[in-house]
C-alpha positions, 0 to 999 in steps of 0.5 A: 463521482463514485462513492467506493473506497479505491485501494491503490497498492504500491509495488514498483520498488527495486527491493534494492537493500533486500536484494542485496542481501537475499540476491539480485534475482530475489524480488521481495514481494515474491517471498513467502511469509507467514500472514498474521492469519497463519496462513503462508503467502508471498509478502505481496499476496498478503498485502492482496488478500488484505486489502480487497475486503475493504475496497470497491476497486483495487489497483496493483502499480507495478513495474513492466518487468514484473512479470509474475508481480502483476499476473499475482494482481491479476488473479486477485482481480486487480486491475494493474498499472505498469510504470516503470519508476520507482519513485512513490510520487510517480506510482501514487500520481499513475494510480489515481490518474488510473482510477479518479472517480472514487470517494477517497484512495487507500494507499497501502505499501506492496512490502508491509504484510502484516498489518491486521484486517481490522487495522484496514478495516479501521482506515478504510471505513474513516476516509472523509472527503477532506481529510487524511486517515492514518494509523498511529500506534506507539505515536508512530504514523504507519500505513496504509493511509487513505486520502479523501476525494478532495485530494484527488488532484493533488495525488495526481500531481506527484512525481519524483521519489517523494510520496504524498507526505507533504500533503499532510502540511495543511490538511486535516489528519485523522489519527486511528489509533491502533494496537498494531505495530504491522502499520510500521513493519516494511520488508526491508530485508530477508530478515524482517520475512519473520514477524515477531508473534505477541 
């Protein structure tokens, strides 16, 4: 059993309400957008360049039609899992299936491209083996949420469109407070590209 953090990042979702109104042939993760670094990059690649400082490993799962999704993990050196189901219980169980042998996985959402390196930074360095570590700012829980090594079989169980949710009903929460509202902000439509500056 290894001591590294895995990073398990979710982008198998059909961008239905952002398609609907940006068009059927736009794939959210593909547009660009300004990251809280100032920098312009694909929602996804900010979500990418993010993450793999704070992890060992970093796996991308990912739909078999998009193409351009996993060449985008690839280059960032992810290893890429290709399921095609849109449902957070089947990615989340795939994932970890892919990648069992870690001290904890941090799961963070393909669309949330805003959330601060120090937030990560912050979630990441809080995994316990029993526990779950989750961003709260304004008293809202956010993402990404890392999960210790215990609940490894219980990742792996998932299935459906339920995410792993429920397994926060009996286990010990850890809540890193954060002065972050990125941990709550999905792209969800074109509109939601812009972050609001502070």
């Amino acid at each position: 059993m290894s001591e590294t953090l895995c990073a398990i990042v979710l982008a198998a979702g059909l961008g239905s309400r952002y398609r609907k109104i940006a068009g059927e042939h736009r794939n959210k993760l593909l547009a660009q957008c300004i990251g809280r670094d100032g920098i312009e990059r694909s929602v996804l690649e900010q979500v990418l360049v993010n993450v793999r400082p704070v992890a060992a490993k970093t796996v991308l799962l990912t739909r078999s039609d998009y193409c351009s999704v996993a060449e985008l993990g690839l280059r960032h050196g992810c290893e890429v899992v290709l399921l095609d189901s849109p449902g957070m219980g089947d990615s989340i169980a795939a994932a970890v299936s892919a990648e069992p042998a870690h001290c904890g996985w941090l799961i963070a959402l393909g669309d949330m491209p805003f959330i601060h390196a120090t937030t990560l930074e912050q979630v990441a360095g809080s995994v316990a083996d029993d526990a779950i570590s989750v961003p709260v700012h304004g008293g809202r829980y956010g993402h990404p949420v890392t999960f210790g090594r215990l609940f490894g079989p219980a990742l792996m169980t998932l299935a459906g469109e339920k995410g792993a949710k429920r397994l926060f009903q009996n286990a010990r929460i850890h809540e890193v407070q954060v002065d972050d509202p990125g941990v709550l902000w999905d792209v969800d439509v074109p509109a939601a590209l812009t972050f609001p500056s502070r």
